[in-house]
Structures are given as C-alpha cells and as structure tokens.
DOVOBA-770556 format. One line per field, with one value per residue (C-alpha): chain; residue number from 0; y, x, z; residue in three letters. Coordinates in nm, 4 decimals. Layout:
N
kette	A, ...
nr	NUM, ...
y	Y, ...
x	X, ...
z	Z, ...
rest	ALA, ...
% end
This chain:
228
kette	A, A, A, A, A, A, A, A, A, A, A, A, A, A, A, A, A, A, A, A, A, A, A, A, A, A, A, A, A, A, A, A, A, A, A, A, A, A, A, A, A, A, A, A, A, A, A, A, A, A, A, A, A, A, A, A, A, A, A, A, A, A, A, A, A, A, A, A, A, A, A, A, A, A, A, A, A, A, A, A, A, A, A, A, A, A, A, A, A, A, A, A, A, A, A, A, A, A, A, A, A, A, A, A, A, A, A, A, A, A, A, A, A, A, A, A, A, A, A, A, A, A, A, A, A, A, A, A, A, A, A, A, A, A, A, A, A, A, A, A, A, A, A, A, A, A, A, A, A, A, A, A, A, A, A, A, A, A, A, A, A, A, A, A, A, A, A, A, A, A, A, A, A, A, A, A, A, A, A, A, A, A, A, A, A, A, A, A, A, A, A, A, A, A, A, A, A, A, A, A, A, A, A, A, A, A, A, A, A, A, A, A, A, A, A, A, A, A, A, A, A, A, A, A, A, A, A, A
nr	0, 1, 2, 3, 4, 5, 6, 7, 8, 9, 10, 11, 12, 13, 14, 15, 16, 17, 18, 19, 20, 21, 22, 23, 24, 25, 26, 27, 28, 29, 30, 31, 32, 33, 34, 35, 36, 37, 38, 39, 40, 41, 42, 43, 44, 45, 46, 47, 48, 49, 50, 51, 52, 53, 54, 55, 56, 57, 58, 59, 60, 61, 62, 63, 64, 65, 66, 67, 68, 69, 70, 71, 72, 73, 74, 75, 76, 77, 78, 79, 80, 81, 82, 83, 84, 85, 86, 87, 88, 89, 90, 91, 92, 93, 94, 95, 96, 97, 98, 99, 100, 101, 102, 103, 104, 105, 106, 107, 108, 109, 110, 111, 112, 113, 114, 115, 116, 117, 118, 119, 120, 121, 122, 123, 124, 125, 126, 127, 128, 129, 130, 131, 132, 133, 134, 135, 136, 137, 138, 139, 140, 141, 142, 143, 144, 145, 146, 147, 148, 149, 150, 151, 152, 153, 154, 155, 156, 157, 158, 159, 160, 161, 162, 163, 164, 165, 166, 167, 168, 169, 170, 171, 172, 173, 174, 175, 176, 177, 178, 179, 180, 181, 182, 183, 184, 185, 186, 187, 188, 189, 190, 191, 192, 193, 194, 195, 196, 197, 198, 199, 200, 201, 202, 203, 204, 205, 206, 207, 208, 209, 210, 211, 212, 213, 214, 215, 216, 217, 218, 219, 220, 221, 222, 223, 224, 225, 226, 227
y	1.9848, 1.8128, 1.6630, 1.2504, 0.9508, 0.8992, 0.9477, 1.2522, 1.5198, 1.4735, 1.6215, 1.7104, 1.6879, 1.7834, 1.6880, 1.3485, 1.2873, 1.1153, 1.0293, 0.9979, 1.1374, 1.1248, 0.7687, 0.6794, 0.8240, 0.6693, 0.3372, 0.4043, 0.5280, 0.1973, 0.0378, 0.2849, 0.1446, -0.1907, -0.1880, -0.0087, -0.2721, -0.5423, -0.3190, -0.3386, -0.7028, -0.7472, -0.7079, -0.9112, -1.3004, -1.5059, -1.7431, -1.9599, -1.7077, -1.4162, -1.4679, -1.5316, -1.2108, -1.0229, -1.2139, -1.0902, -0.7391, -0.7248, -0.8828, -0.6769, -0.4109, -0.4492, -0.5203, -0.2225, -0.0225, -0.1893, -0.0869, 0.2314, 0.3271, 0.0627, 0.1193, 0.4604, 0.6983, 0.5951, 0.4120, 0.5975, 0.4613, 0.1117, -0.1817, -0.3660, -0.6383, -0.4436, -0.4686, -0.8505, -0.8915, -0.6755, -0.8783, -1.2034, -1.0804, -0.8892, -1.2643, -1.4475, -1.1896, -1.2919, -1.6570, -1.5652, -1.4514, -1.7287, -1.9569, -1.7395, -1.7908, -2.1980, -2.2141, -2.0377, -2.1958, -2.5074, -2.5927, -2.5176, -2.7283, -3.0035, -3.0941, -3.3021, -2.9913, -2.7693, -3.0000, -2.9668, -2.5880, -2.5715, -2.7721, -2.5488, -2.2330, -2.3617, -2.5221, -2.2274, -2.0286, -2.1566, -2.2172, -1.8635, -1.7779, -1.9634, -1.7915, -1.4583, -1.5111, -1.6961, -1.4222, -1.0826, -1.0384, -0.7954, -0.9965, -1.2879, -1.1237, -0.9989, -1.3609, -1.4674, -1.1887, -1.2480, -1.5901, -1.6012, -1.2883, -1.3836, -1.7381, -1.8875, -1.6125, -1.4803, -1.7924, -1.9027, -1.5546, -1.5424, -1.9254, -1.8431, -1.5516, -1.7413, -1.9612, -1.7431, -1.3697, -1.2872, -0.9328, -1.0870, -1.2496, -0.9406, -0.6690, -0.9276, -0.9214, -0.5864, -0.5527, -0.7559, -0.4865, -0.2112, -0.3853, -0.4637, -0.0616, -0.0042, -0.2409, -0.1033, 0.2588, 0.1069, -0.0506, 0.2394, 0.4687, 0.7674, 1.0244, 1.3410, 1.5276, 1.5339, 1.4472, 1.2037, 0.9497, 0.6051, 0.4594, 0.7630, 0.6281, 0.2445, 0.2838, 0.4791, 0.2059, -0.0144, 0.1374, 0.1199, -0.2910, -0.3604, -0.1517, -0.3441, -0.6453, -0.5583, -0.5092, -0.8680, -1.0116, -0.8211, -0.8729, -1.2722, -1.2370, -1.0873, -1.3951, -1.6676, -1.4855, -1.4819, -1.8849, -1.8726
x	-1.6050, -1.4566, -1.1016, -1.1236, -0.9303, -0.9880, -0.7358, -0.9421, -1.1572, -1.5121, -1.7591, -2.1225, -2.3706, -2.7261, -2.6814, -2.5297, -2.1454, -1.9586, -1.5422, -1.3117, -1.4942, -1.2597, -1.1650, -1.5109, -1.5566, -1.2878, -1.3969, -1.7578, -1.5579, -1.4215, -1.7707, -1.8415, -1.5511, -1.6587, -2.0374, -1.9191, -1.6949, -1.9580, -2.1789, -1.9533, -1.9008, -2.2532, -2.2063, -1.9855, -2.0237, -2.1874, -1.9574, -1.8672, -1.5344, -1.7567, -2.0104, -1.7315, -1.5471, -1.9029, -1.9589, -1.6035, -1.7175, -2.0280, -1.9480, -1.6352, -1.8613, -2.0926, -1.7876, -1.6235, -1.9491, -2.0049, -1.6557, -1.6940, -1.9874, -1.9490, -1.5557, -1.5306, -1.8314, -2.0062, -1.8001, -1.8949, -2.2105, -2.2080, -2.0235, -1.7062, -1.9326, -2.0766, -1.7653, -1.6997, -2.0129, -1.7659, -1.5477, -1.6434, -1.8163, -1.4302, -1.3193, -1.5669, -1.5261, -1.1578, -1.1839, -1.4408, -1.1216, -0.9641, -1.1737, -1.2260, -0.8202, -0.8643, -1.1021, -0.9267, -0.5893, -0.7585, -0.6686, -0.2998, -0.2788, -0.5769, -0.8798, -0.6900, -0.4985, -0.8073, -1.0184, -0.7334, -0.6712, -1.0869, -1.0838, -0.8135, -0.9860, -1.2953, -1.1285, -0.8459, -1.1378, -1.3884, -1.1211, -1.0291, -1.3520, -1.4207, -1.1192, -1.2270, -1.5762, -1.3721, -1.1185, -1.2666, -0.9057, -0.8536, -0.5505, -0.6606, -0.8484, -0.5285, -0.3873, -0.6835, -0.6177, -0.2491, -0.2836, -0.5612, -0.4473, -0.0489, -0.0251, -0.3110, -0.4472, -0.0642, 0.1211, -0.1645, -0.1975, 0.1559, 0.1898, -0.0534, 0.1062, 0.4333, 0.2412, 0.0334, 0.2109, -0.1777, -0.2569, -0.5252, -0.3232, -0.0979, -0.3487, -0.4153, -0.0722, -0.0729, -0.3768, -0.1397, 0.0828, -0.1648, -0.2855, 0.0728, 0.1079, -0.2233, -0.0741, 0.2361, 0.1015, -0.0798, 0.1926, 0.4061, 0.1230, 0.2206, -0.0430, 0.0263, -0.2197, -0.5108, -0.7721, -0.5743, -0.4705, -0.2858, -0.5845, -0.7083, -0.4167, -0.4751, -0.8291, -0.7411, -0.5012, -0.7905, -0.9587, -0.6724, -0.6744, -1.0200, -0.9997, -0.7393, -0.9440, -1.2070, -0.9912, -0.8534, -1.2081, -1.2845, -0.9845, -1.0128, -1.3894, -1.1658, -0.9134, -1.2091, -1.4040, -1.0371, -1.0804, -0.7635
z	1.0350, 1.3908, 1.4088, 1.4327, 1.5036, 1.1010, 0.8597, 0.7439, 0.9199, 0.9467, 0.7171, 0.8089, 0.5671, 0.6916, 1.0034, 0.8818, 0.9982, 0.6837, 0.7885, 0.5368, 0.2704, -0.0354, 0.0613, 0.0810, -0.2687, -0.4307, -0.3375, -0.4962, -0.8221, -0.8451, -0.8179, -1.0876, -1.2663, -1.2430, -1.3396, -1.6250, -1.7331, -1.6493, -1.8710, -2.1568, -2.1427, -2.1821, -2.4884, -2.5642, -2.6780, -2.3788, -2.3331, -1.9817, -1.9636, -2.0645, -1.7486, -1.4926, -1.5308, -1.5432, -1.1768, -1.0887, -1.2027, -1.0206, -0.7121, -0.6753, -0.7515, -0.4575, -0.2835, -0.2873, -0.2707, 0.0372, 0.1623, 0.0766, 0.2941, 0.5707, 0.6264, 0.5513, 0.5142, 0.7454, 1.0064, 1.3160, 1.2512, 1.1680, 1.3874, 1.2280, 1.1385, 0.8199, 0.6555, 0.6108, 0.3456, 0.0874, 0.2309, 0.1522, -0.1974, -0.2726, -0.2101, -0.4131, -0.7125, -0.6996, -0.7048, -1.0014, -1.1793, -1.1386, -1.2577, -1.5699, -1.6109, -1.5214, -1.7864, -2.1240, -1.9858, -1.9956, -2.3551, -2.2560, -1.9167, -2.0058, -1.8237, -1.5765, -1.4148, -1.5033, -1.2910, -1.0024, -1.0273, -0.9932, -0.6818, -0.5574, -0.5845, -0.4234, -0.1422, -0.0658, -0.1513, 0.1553, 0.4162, 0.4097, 0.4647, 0.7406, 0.8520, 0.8018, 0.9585, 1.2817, 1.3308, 1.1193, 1.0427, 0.6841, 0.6081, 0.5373, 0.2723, 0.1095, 0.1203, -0.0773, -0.3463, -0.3057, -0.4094, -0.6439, -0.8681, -0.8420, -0.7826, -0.9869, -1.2706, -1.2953, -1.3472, -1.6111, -1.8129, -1.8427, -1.9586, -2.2313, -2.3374, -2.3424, -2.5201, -2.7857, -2.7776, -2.7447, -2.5940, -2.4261, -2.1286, -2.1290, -2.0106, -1.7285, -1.6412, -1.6453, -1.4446, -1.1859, -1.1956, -1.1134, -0.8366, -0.6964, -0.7074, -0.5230, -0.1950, -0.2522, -0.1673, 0.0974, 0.2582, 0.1708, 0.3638, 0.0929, 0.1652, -0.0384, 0.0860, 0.3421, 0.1341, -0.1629, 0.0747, 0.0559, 0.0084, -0.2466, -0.4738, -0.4125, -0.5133, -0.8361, -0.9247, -0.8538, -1.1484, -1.3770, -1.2757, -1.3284, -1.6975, -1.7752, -1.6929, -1.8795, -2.2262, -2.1358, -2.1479, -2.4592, -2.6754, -2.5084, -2.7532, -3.0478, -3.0405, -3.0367, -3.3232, -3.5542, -3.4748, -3.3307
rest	UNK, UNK, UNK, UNK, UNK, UNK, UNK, UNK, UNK, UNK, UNK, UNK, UNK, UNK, UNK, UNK, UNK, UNK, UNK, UNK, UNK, UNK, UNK, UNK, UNK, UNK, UNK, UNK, UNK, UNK, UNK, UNK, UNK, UNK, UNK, UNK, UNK, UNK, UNK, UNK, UNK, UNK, UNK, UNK, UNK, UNK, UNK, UNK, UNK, UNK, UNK, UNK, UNK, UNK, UNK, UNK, UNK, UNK, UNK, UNK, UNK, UNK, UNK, UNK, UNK, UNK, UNK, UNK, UNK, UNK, UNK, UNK, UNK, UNK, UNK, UNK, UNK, UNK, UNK, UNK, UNK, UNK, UNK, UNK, UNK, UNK, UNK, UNK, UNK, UNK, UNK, UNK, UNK, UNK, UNK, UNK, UNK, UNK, UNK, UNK, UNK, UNK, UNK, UNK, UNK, UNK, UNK, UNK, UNK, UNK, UNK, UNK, UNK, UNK, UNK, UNK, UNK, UNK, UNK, UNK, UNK, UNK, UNK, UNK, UNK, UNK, UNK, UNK, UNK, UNK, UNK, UNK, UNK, UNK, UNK, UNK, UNK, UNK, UNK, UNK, UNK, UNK, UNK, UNK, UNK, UNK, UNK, UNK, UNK, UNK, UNK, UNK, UNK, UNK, UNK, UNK, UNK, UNK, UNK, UNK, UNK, UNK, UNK, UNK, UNK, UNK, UNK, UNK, UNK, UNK, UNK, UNK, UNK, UNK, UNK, UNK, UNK, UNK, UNK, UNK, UNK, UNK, UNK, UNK, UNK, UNK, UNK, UNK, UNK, UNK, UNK, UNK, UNK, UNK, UNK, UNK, UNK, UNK, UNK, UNK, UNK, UNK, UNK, UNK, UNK, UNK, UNK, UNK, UNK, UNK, UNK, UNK, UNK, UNK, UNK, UNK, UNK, UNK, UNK, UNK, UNK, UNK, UNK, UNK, UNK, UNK, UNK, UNK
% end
C-alpha cells in the first residue's frame, strides 16, 4: 500500500495499482443497482415510457461503470480523456429521463408543450455536449443533471402529482431528493472515514435514487393497467 495524491491510499493487487478503491467500488454498486432495475423493468409492460427509463437505466449504468474504473480505480493508468464517454452516456441517460417525464406529462400539458419540452431536451441536451467535449470541464455535466432532473422531470412529476395524488410521480420526487443529498455530501466534502468517503456516501445515495426510480416506472405500469 503507498501514500497518493488520491483521496485514498493505493492498493496493490497482483502487481496491479488500483487508487481509491472503495470509491471505485461504490460506483460499480450503483451500476449494479441500475442493471438490476433495468432488469426488473423488463418485465414490465413495453410501453414508449417503459423503454426510456430502461435506456436511462442502462446508459447510466455503463456510465457509472465507466466512472468507476476510468476515474477512480484505475486513474494512474488511464489519461483524463477516458472519463468523458461516462460522461456523455451519464448525460444522455438523463435526458432519457426526461423525456420519459415529457411523455406521461403529456396528457397533462398537451402535445403542443410536449413537442416544445422535447425540443428542449435535445437541444440543451447537445449544446452541453459540445461543451463538454470543447472544454472537458465535470461541471457542465452537473448543469445538465441539474436542469434535466430539477427543472424539467421535477417541475412535471410534481404537476402530475398535484394533479393525480398518484404515488407514481412521488417516488420520482423523492428520487430528486436522494440525489440532492448525494451533491450535497459532495459539496459538503463529509468524509467519515478513510475509506467511506464523500463520494462513498454520494454514490450510496445514488442507489437509493435510481431504486426509487425504478418503483416510479413500475407503479407508472400499475396506474395504466387500473385504466386510470
């Protein structure tokens, strides 16, 4: 084990250096988290709302997989330039999201404002982009999540439950919440220990988002097969 400029000491496995072990791991248990989710929605009825938050599930599956080797385990390795695919894929899974949200809010707003909150999400979605790629700058990653999970998925899942008192939109909102938490440890930099960092406790919050995004989806199934 050798002391680093990481937030954790190295480990040496075979020969092979991995930094920031637990941080690494925690980001794979979300990918765990996810697949598992887009497992159980598999089941579910395939509908157009069913299929988008699979792709966000996926996507931010990959994603954080990706983040968890190329900005973490094995960062001594790898130039910065391995981390903008999760990036970009972290980005696309969230404008997935949204459009999942555009589409069951749809009968609440019309197809007029439907139509313009889709446009929206593609345009916001490939500007930043072209952002990130010019500039490899994190933040503007968080921007995009900022706006697509507060701005556009939280202002329509809490107009339809304002709307319907359905559960449905509520566990999104909650999922909101957990991911609020996770940046506000992060921001916060509350490391109670060594090897459960900020990040440690972001990423486990992670979890508790995506779950709750996955008993959105399901319960959103429920409500279409009462007819409501």
């Amino acid at each position: 084990m050798g002391e680093t400029h990481y937030l954790q000491p190295d480990l040496y496995f075979g020969g092979i250096r991995v930094t920031e072990f637990s941080i690494a791991l925690t980001s794979v248990l979300i990918t765990a988290v996810c697949w598992y989710a887009w497992a159980r929605l598999g089941r579910q009825e395939r509908t157009d709302e069913n299929r988008l938050f699979r792709i966000f599930l996926l996507l931010m599956g990959f994603s954080t997989l990706i983040g968890g080797l190329a900005g973490h385990a094995f960062l001594s390795y790898l130039p910065f330039i391995f981390k903008v695919p999760g990036w970009g894929l972290g980005m696309l899974a969230v404008s997935a999201l949204e459009q999942a949200s555009i589409l069951r809010a749809k009968p609440y707003i019309g197809p007029r404002w439907a139509r313009i909150l889709f446009i929206v999400n593609v345009v916001e979605f490939a500007v930043v982009l072209c952002l990130v790629l010019v500039t490899l700058w994190f933040p503007w990653v968080e921007i995009h999540t900022a706006f697509g999970m507060v701005l556009i998925v939280g202002t329509l899942e809490g107009w339809m439950y304002y709307k319907t008192r359905e559960r449905t939109h509520l566990y999104i909102l909650y999922s909101i919440l957990f991911a609020a938490a996770a940046a506000g440890a992060h921001i916060a930099k509350f490391s109670p220990h060594t090897w459960f960092t900020f990040f440690d406790i972001g990423h486990v919050l992670m979890c508790g988002s995506i779950l709750m995004i996955m008993k959105s989806a399901i319960k959103g199934n429920d409500f279409r097969e009462q007819g409501a």
